[in-house]
RODO-2510 file (C-alpha; in nm, 4 decimals, decimal comma):
residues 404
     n   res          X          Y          Z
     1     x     5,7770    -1,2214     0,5892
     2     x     6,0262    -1,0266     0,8198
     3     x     5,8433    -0,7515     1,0738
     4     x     6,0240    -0,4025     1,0041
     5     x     6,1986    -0,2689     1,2822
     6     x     6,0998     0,0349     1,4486
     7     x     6,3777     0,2513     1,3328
     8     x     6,2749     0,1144     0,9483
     9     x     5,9052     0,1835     1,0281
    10     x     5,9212     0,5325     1,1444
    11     x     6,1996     0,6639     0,9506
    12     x     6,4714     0,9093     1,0520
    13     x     6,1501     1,1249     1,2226
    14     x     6,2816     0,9658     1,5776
    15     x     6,6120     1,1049     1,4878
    16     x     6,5408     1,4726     1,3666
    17     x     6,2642     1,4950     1,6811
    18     x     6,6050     1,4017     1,9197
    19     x     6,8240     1,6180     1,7306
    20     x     6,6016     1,9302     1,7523
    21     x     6,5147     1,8748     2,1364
    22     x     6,8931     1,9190     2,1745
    23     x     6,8786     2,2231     1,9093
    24     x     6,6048     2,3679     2,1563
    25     x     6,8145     2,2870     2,5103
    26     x     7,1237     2,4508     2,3749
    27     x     6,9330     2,7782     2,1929
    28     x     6,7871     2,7975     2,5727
    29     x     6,4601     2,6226     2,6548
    30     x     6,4288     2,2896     2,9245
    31     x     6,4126     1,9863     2,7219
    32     x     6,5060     1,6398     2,8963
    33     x     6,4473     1,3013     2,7954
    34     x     6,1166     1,2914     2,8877
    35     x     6,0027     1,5848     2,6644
    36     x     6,1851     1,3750     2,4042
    37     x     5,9649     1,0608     2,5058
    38     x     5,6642     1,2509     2,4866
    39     x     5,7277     1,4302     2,1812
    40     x     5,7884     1,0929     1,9821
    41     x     5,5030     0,9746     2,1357
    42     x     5,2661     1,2572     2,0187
    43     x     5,3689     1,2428     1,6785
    44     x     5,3028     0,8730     1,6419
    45     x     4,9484     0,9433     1,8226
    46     x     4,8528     1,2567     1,6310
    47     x     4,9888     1,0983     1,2579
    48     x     5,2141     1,3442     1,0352
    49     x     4,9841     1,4747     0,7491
    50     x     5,1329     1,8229     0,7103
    51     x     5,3745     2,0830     0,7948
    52     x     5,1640     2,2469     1,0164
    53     x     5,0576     1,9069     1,2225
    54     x     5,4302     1,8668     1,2695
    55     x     5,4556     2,2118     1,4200
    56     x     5,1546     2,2150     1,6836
    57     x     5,2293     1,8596     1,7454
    58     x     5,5819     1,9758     1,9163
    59     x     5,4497     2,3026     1,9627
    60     x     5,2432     2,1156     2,2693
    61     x     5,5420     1,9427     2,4277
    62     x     5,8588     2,1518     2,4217
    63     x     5,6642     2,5031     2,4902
    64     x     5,6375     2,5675     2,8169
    65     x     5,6224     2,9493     2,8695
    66     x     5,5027     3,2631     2,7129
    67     x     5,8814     3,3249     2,6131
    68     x     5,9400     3,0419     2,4211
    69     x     5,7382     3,0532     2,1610
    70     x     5,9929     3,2954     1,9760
    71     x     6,2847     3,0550     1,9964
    72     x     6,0558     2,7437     1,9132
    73     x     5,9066     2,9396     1,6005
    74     x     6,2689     3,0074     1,4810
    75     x     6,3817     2,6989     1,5412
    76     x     6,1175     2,5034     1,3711
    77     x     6,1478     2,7200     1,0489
    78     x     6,5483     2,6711     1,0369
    79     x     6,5432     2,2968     1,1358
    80     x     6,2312     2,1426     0,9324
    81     x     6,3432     2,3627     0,5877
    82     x     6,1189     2,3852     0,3501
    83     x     6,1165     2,3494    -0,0083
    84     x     6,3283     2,5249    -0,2847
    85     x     6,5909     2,5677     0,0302
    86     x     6,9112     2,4591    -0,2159
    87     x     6,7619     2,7027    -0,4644
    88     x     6,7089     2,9968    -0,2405
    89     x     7,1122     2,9160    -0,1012
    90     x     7,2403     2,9063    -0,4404
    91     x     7,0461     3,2438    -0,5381
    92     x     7,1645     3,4007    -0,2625
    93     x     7,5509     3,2821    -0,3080
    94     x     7,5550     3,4063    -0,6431
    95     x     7,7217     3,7172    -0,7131
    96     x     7,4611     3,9712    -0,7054
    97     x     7,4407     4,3774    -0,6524
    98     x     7,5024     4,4624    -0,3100
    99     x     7,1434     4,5799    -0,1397
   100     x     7,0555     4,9640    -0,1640
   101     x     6,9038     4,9646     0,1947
   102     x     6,9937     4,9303     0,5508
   103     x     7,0340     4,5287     0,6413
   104     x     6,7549     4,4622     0,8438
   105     x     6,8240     4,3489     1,1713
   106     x     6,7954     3,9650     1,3271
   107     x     6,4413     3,8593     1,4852
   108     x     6,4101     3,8709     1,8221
   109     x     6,5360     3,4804     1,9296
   110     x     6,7360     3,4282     1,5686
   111     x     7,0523     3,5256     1,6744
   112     x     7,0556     3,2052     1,9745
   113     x     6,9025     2,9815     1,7677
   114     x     7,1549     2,9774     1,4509
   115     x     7,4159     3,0049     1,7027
   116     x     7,2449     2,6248     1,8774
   117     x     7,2836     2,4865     1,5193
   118     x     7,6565     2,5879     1,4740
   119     x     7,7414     2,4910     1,8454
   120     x     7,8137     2,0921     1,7056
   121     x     7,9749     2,1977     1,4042
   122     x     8,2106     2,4835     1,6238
   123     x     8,3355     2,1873     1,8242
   124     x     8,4033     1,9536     1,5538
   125     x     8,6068     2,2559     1,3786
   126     x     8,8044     2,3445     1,6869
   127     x     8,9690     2,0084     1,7234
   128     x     9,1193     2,0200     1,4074
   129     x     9,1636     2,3804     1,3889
   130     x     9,5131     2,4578     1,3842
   131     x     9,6599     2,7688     1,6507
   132     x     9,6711     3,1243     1,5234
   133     x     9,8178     3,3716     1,6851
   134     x     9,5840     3,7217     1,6385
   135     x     9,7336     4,0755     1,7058
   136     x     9,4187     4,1984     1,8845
   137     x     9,5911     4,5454     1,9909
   138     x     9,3438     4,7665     1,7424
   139     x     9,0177     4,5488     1,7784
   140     x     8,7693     4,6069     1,9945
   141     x     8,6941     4,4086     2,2842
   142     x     8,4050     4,1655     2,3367
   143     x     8,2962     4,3525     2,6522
   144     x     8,2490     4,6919     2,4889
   145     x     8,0626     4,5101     2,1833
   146     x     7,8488     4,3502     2,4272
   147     x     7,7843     4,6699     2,6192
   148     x     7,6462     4,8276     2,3398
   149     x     7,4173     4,5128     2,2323
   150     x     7,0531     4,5208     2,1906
   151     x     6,9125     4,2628     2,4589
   152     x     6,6751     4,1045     2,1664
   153     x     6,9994     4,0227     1,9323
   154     x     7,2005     3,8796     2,2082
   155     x     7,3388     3,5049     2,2389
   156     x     7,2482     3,3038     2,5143
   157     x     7,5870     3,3353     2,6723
   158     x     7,5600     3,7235     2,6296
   159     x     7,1798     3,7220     2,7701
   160     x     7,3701     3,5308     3,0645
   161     x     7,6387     3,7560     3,0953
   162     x     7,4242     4,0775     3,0758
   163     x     7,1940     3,9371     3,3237
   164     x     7,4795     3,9253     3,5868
   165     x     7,5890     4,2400     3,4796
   166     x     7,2470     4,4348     3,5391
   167     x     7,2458     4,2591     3,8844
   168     x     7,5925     4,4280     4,0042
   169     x     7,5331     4,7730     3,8662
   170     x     7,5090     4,9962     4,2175
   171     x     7,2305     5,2614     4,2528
   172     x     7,3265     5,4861     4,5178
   173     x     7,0740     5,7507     4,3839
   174     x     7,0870     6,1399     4,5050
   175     x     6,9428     6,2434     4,8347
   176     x     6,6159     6,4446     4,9176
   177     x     6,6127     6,6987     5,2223
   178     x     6,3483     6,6269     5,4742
   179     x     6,1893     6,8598     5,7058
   180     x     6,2722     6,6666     6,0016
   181     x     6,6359     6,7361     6,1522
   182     x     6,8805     6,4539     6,2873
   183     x     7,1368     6,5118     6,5314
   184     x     7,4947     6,5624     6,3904
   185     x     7,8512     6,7231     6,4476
   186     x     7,7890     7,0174     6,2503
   187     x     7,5010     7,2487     6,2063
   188     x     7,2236     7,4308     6,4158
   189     x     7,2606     7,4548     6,7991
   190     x     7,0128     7,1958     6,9518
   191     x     6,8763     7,3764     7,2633
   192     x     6,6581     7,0496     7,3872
   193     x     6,9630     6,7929     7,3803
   194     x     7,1929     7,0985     7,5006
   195     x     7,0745     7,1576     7,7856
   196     x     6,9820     6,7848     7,8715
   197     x     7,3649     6,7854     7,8378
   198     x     7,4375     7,0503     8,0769
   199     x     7,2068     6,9046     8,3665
   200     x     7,4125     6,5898     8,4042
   201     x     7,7245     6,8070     8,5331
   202     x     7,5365     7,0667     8,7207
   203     x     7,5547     7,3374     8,4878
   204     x     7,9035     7,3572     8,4765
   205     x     8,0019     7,2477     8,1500
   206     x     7,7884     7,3409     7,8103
   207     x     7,8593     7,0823     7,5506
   208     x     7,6747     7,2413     7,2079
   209     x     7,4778     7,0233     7,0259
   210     x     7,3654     7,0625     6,6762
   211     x     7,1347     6,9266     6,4460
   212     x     7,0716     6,9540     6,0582
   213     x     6,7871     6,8518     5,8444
   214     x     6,7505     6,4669     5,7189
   215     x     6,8292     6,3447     5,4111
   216     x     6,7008     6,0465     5,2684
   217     x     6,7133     5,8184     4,9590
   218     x     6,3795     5,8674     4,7860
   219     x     6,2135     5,4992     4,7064
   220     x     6,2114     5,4004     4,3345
   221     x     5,8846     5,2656     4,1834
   222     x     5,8955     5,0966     3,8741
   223     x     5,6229     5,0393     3,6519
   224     x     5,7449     4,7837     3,4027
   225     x     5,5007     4,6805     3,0045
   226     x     5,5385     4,2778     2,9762
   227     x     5,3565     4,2907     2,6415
   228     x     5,4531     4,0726     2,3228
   229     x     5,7057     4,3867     2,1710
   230     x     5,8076     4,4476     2,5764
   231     x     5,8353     4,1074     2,7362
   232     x     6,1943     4,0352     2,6419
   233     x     6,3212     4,3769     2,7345
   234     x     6,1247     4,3319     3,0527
   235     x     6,2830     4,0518     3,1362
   236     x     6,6359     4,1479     3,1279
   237     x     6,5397     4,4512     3,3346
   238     x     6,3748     4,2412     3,6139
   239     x     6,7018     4,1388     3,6769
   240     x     6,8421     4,5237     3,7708
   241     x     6,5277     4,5900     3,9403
   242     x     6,6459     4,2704     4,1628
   243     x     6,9927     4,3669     4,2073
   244     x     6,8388     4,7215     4,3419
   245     x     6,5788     4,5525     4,5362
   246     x     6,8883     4,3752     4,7110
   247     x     7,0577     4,6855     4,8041
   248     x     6,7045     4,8869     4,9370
   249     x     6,4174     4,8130     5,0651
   250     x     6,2214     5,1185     4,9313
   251     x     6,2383     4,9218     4,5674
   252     x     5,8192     4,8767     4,3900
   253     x     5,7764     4,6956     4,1108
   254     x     5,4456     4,6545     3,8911
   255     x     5,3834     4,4708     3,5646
   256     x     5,1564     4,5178     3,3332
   257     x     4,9525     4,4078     3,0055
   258     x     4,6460     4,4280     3,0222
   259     x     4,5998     4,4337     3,3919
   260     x     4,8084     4,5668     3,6681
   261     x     5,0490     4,3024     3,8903
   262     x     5,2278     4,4056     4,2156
   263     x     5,5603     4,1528     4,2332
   264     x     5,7507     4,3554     4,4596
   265     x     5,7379     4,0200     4,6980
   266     x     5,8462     3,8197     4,3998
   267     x     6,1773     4,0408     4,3931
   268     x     6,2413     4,0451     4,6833
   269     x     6,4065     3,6595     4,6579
   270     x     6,7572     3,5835     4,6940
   271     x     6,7722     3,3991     4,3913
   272     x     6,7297     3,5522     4,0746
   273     x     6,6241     3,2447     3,8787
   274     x     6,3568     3,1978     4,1011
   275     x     6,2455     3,5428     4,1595
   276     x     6,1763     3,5892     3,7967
   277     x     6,0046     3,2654     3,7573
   278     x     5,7736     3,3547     4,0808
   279     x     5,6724     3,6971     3,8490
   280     x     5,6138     3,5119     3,5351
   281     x     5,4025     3,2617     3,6861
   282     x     5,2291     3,4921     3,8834
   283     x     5,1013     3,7048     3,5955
   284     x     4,8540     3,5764     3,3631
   285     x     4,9239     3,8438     3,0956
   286     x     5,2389     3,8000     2,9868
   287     x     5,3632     3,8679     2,6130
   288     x     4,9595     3,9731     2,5699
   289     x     4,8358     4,2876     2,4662
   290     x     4,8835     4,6362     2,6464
   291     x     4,6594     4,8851     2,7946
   292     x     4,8861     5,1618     2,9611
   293     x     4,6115     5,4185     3,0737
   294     x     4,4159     5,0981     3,2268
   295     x     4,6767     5,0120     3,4506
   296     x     4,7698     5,3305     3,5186
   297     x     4,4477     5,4251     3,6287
   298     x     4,4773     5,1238     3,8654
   299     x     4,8136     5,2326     3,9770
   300     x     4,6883     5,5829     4,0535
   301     x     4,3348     5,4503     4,2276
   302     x     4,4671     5,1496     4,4379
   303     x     4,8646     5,2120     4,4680
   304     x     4,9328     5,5747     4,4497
   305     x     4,8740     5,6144     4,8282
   306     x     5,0882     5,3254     4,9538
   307     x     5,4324     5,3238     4,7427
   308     x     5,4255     5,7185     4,6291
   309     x     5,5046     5,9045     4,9347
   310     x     5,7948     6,0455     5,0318
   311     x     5,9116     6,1861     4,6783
   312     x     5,9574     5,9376     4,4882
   313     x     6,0753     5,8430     4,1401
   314     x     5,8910     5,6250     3,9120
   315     x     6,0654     5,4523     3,6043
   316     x     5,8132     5,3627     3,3005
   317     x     5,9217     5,1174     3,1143
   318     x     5,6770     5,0832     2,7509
   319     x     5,7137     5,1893     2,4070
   320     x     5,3904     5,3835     2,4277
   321     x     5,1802     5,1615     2,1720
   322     x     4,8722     5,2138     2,3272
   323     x     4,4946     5,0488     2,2610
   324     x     4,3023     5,2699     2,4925
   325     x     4,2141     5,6469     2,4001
   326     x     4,4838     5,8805     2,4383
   327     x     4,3040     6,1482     2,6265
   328     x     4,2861     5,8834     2,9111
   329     x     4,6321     5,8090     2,8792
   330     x     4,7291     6,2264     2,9018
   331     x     4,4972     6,2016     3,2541
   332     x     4,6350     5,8911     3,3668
   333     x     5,0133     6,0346     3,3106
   334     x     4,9792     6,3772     3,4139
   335     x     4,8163     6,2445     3,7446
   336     x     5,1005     6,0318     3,7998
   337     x     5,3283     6,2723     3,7602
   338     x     5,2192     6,4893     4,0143
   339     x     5,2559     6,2155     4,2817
   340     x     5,6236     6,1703     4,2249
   341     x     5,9353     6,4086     4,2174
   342     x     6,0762     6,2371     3,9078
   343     x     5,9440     6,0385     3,6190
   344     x     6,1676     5,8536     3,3719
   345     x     6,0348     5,6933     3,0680
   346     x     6,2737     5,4085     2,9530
   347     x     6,1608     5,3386     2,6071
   348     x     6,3604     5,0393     2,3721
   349     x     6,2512     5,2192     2,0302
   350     x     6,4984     5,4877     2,0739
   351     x     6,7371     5,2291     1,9418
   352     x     6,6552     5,3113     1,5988
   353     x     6,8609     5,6053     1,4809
   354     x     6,4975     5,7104     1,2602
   355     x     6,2546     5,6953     1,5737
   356     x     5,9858     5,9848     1,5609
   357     x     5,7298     5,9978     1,8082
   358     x     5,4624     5,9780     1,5659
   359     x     5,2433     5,7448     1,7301
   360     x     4,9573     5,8881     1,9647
   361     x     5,0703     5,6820     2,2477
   362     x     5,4342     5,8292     2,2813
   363     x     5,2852     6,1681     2,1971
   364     x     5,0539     6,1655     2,4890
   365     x     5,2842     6,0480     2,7502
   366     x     5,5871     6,2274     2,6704
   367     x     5,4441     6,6156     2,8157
   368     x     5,3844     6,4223     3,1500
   369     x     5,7476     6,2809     3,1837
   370     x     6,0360     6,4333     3,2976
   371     x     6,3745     6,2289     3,1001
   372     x     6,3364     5,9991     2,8162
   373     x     6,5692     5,7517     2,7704
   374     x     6,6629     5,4329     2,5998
   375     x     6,6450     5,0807     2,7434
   376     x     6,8416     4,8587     2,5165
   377     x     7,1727     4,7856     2,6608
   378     x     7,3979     4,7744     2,9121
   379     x     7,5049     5,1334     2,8003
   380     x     7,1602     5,2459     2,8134
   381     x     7,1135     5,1147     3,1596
   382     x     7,4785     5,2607     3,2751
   383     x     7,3453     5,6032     3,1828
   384     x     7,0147     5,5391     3,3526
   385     x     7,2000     5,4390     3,6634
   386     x     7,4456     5,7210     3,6849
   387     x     7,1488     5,9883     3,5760
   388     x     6,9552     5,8622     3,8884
   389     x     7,2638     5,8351     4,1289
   390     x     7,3938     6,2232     3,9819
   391     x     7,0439     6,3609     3,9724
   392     x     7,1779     6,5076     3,6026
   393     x     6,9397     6,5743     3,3639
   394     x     7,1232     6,5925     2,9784
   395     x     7,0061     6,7333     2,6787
   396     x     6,9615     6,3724     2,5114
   397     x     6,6984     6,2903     2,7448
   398     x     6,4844     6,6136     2,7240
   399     x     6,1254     6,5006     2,6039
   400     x     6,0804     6,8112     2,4892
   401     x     6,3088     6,7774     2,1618
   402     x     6,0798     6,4847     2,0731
   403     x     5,7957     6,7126     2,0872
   404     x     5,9133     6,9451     1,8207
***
């Protein structure tokens, strides 16, 4: 009697386990060989009695981080089908009547992961695809279509290319007038430096000098929500609040969940890549819950002193789905908003054309704020960007219309 060979005694499991580690790498998350090794190894430890066995098994190995559970969940229900999947294609092939409602929009992660299962068959096509020549005079352009994107339906190329794009928008942000006055060419007569002028040729000659009052940049503090319905917007943010933090050095950043995290020395890296991985490992409570009033009561307590002088303006970045009570939220915000000059609530459920601030949350902070805006794409973040560099306040981003 002939001993099966390994390939014969495990079945085509090696095979799919290699196939989706590469379905994984290419929709985004670090799998090598070794988490290969390691995931072939598990499954022939832990024994393959059910669906959900399969699923923690690899669940163990390939996630790494708080983010990837999205893309590993979508993943594992596309690749490993389930049953009655011919049947559901043909049903949904069929000519039927065309739906009634809205289409409802791609999970957050689906859109890179179908796109890691078509990368293979894309290649294969283009080699024996023959040359077309497209009139593309009265399309629009990739670019603009990206720039109008929500960050949680974008491709990985996209996330990559609106990454480097946050990174080289320019904040130049309006000035504030300071009491204290700065020599200059122009302006009021500076008797002191004047006559220290005069004394060096005896009297003879008078040489005016003037003075006018300083203006400075005010610093920018940004209080950013990493929770589960936040972290992904977050993210893509982290890298403008970079970018700025390269250009100034008057650039705060906190995160927060359920606690309150400084990473302003995280930013502060040259590299991006690395600068976002030193704030993701530095915070324990990322993609957890959210407790706005709780960290804003820490902000206001421990931080309000250090970062919130000299007029600043604070960006909040949540959707306002609070746990805590809302009359400590109201305290929290309307505290904070007398400490600052200008406070901007960037908000990624004003994408929805139907949003209503129904919700206690959004109805308690919006009184205290000052412009509410969206925080979904590029364009969102181009109008954020030229609102803080103009000082222009529009009738979009009036909280007060929300109110009503």
């Amino acid at each position: 009697m002939t001993t099966p060979a390994p390939q014969d005694r495990h079945g085509k499991i090696v095979d799919n386990i290699v196939h989706f580690a590469r379905t994984l790498r290419k929709a985004g998350m670090p799998t090598g060989p070794s988490s290969v090794v390691d995931a072939v190894r598990a499954v022939e430890v832990a024994g393959i009695i059910n669906r959900d066995d399969l699923y923690w098994t690899l669940h163990a190995v390939f996630v790494r981080k708080r983010e990837h559970r999205v893309l590993f969940d979508e993943a594992f229900r596309i690749y490993w089908q389930s049953r009655g999947l011919i049947e559901k294609m043909l049903a949904i092939l069929s000519p039927v009547a065309p739906p009634r409602g809205k289409p409802e929009n791609p999970k957050p992660g689906q859109t890179r992961v179908s796109q890691a299962f078509q990368s293979a068959k894309d290649r294969m096509s283009e080699q024996t695809r023959p040359e077309v020549e497209v009139d593309a005079k009265f399309t629009v352009s990739g670019k603009e279509l990206l720039q109008a994107k929500d960050f949680a339906q974008m491709t990985t190329e996209e996330m990559n290319t609106a990454k480097q794009s946050l990174r080289d928008l320019s904040l130049t942000m309006d000035t504030v007038r300071q009491r204290r006055l700065t020599p200059s060419s122009h302006g009021r007569v500076d008797p002191r430096r004047t006559v220290r002028a005069s004394m060096r040729t005896g009297g003879d000659i008078i040489d005016l000098k003037y003075r006018r009052p300083l203006e400075k940049r005010p610093p920018l503090i940004a209080l950013c929500d990493i929770s589960g319905s936040m972290s992904q917007y977050t993210r893509l943010l982290l890298h403008f609040l970079h970018g700025v933090t390269e250009q100034r050095r008057d650039v705060h950043t906190f995160l927060f969940g359920t606690r309150l995290s400084n990473v302003t020395r995280q930013l502060r890296m040259k590299d991006p890549d690395e600068a976002l991985e030193a704030c993701s490992s530095g915070v324990e409570d990322w993609s957890g819950g959210t407790r706005i009033a709780t960290a804003l009561h820490d902000f206001n307590r421990v931080w309000s002193r250090r970062v919130l002088s000299g007029n600043p303006t604070v960006l909040l970045i949540t959707d306002g789905l609070e746990r805590d009570t809302d009359e400590d939220l109201a305290r929290e915000m309307d505290r904070l908003h007398r400490s600052c000059r200008r406070l901007i609530w960037l908000n990624p459920l004003l994408r929805f054309d139907g949003f209503q601030a129904k919700a206690k949350g959004i109805r308690a902070i919006l009184p205290h704020v000052d412009e509410f805006r969206a925080s979904h794409s590029l364009n969102a973040i181009e109008d954020l960007v030229e609102a803080l560099s103009d000082n222009g306040k529009t009738a979009d981003s009036d909280p007060r219309k929300w109110l009503s």
